[in-house]
N, C-alpha and C positions, 0 to 999 in steps of 0.2 A: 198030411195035407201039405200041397206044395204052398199055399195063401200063408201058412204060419208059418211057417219055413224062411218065407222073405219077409215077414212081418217080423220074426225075431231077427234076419239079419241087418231090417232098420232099425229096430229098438237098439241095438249094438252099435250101431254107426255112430262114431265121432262125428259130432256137430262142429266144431271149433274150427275157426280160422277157415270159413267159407265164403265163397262172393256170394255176390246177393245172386248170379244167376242159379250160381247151385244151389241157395237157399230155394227157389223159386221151383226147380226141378223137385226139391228135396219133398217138397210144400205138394209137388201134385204126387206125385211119386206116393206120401202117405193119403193122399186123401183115395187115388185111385184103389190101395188095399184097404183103406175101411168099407169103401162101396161095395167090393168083391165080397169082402169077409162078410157086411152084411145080407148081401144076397144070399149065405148058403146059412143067418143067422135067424133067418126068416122062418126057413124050412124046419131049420133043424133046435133052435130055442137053447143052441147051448151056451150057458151061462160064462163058459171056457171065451167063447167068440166071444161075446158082450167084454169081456176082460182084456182080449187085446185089442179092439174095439177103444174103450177106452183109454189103455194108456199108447196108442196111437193118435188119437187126437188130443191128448193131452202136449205130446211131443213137436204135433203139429200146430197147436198154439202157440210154444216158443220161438218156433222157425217165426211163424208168421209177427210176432210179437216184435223179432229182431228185423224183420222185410220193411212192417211198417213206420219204424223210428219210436222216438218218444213226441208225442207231440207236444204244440207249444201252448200254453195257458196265455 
């Protein structure tokens, strides 16, 4: 499948030392392959999807986590 193919070449992607635009790119960039990936996870129930399913949006919370700062108390 061509969807896990660029799913693992984001998992593999160096996050470090990025602007916040590419963070931002970075941010839809995974969100648009969890959508995909879950469209054919729908059909097909495989548990394999559901798995990079997950630690794609696991990676996508960090991105997002550094986009939004620390806030202040």
């Amino acid at each position: 499948m061509d969807l896990l193919e660029k799913a693992q070449e984001f998992e593999n992607r160096k996050m470090s030392n990025m602007s916040t635009s590419d963070r931002v790119e970075a941010s839809r960039e995974a969100k648009a392959l969890i959508l995909s990936i879950n469209e054919v996870y729908k059909e097909t129930k495989d548990p394999n999807l559901m798995d990079v399913m997950k630690r794609l949006t696991e990676k996508k919370k960090k991105i997002e986590k550094r986009l939004n700062g620390v806030p202040l108390v």
